[in-house]
MITOR-30223 format. One record per residue: y, z, x of N, C-alpha, C in turn. Coordinates in nm, 3 decimals, decimal comma. Example, Ala and Ser with C-alpha at 12.3 -4.5 7.8 and 13.67 -1.06 7.14 Angstrom:
% MITOR-30223
[[-0,569 0,780 1,319] [-0,450 0,780 1,230] [-0,330 0,780 1,320]],
[[-0,225 0,708 1,285] [-0,106 0,714 1,367] [0,003 0,787 1,290]],
//
This chain:
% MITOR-30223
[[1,184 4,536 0,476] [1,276 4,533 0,587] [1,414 4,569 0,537]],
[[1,460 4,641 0,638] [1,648 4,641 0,603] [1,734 4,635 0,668]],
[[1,848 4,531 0,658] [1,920 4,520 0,713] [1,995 4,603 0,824]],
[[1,997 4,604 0,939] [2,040 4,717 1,026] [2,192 4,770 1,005]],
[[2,272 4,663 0,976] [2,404 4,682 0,978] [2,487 4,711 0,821]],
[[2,360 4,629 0,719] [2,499 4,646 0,599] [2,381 4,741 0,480]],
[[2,238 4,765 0,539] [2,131 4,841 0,501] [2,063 4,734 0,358]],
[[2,107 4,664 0,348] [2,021 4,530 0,233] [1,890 4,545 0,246]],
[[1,817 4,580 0,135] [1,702 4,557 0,121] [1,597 4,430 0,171]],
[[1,531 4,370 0,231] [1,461 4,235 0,218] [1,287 4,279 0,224]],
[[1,223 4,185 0,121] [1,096 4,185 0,168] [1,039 4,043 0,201]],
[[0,938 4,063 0,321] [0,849 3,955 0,356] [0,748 3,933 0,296]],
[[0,747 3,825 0,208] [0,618 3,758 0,158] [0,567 3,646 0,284]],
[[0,470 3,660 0,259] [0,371 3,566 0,321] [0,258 3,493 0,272]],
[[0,247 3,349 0,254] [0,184 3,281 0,194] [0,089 3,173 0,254]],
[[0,179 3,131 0,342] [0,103 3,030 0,449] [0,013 3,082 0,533]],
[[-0,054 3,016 0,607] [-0,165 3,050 0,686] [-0,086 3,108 0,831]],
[[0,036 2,989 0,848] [0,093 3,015 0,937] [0,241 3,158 0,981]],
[[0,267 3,202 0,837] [0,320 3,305 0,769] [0,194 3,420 0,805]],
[[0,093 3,414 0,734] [0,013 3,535 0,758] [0,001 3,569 0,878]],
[[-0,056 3,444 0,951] [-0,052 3,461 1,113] [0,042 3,543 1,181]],
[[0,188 3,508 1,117] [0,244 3,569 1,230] [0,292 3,746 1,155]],
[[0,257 3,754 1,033] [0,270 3,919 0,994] [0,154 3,973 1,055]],
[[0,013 3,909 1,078] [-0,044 4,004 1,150] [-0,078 4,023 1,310]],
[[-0,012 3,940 1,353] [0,033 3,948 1,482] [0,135 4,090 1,466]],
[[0,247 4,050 1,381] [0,376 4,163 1,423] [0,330 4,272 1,383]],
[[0,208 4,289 1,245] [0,171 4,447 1,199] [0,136 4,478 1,318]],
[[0,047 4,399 1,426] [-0,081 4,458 1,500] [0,012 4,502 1,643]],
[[0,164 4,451 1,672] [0,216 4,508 1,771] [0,336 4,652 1,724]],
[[0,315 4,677 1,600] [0,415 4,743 1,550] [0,304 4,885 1,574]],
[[0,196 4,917 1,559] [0,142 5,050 1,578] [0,150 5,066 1,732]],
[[0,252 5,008 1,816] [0,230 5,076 1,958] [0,397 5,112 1,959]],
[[0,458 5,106 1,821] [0,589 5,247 1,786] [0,543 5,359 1,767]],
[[0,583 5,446 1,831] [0,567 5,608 1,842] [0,604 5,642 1,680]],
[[0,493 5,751 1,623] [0,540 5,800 1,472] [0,641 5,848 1,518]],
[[0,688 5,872 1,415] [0,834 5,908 1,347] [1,010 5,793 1,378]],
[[0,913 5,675 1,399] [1,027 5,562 1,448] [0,963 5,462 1,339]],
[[1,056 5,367 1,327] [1,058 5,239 1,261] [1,089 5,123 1,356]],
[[0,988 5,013 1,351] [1,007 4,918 1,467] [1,115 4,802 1,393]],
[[1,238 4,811 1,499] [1,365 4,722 1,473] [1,296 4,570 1,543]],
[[1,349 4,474 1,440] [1,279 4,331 1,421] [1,353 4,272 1,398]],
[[1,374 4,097 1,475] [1,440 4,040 1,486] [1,362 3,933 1,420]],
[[1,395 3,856 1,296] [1,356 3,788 1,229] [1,384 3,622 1,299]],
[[1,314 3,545 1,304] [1,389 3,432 1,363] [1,253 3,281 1,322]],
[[1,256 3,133 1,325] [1,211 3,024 1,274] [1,198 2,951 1,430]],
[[1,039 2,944 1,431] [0,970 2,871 1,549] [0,935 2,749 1,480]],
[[0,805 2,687 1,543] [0,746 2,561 1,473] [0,667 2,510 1,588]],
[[0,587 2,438 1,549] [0,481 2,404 1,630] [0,422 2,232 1,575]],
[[0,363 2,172 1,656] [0,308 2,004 1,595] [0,221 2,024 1,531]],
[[0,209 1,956 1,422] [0,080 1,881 1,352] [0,078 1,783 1,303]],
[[-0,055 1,721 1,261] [-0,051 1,587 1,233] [0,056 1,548 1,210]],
[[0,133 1,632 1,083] [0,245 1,582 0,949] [0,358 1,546 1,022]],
[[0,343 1,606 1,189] [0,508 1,634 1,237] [0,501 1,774 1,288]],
[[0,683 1,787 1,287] [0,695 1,961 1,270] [0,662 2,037 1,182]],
[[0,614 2,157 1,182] [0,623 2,254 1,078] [0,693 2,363 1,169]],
[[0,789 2,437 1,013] [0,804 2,555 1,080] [0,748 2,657 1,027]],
[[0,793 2,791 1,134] [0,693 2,883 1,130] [0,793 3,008 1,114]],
[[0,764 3,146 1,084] [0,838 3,264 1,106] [0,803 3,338 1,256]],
[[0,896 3,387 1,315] [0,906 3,411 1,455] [0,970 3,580 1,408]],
[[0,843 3,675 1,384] [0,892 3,818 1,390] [0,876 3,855 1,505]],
[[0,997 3,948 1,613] [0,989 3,986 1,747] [1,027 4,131 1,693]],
[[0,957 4,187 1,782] [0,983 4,306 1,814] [1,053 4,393 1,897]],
[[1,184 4,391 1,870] [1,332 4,441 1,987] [1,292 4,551 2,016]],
[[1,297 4,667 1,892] [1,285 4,835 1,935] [1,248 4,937 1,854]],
[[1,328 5,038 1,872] [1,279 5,140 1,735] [1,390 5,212 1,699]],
[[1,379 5,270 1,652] [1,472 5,372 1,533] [1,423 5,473 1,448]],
[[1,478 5,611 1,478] [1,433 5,701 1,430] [1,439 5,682 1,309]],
[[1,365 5,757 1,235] [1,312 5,721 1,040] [1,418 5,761 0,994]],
[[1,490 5,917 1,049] [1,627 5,933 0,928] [1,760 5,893 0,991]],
[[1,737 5,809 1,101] [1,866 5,706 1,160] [1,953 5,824 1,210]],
[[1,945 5,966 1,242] [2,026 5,996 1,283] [2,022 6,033 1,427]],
[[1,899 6,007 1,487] [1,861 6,033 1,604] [1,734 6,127 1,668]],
[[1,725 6,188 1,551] [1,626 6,247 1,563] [1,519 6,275 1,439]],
[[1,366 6,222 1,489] [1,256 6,154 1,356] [1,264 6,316 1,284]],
[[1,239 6,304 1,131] [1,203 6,340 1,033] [1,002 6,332 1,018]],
[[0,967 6,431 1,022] [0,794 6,499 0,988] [0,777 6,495 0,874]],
[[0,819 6,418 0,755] [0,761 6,393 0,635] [0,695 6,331 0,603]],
[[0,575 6,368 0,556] [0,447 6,272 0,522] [0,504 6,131 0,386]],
[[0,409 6,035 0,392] [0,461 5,935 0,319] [0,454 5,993 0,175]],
[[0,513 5,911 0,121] [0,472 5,951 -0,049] [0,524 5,796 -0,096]],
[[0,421 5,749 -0,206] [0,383 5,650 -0,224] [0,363 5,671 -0,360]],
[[0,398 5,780 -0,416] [0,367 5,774 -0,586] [0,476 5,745 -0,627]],
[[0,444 5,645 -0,781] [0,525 5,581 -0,857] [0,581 5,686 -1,023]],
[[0,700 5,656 -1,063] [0,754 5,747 -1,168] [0,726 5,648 -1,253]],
[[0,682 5,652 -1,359] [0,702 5,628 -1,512] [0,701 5,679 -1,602]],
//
């Protein structure tokens, strides 16, 4: 993920049951972004009861999109995923 405004790098780990849950909820609504966009995400902390009490939870929403080279109009470059060493 990156920051929209100051471009900061962040990544989401996910560990909990209740963490996984909700990345594959957000992967599974993010393929109804049109290619050549990136789905803009609003990161935010839900929670729900259990026995223990509260727990909280991660609350990924899905606001919008954004073209891939941010300038308004998407870029047709295939991914590339190879590593330099």
């Amino acid at each position: 993920m990156t920051h929209q405004e100051s471009g900061e790098a962040y990544i989401f780990t996910a560990q909990s049951k209740t963490a996984l849950a909700a990345a594959k909820d957000f992967l599974s609504r993010c393929g109804r972004v049109p290619e050549g966009f990136l789905p803009t995400v609003k990161l935010g902390i839900g929670s729900y009861k259990s026995k223990f009490g509260a727990v909280k939870k991660p609350m990924l929403s899905l606001t919008g999109k954004s073209p891939v080279n941010g300038s308004g109009e998407a870029e047709n470059k295939p991914f590339n995923d190879s590593l330099d060493f």
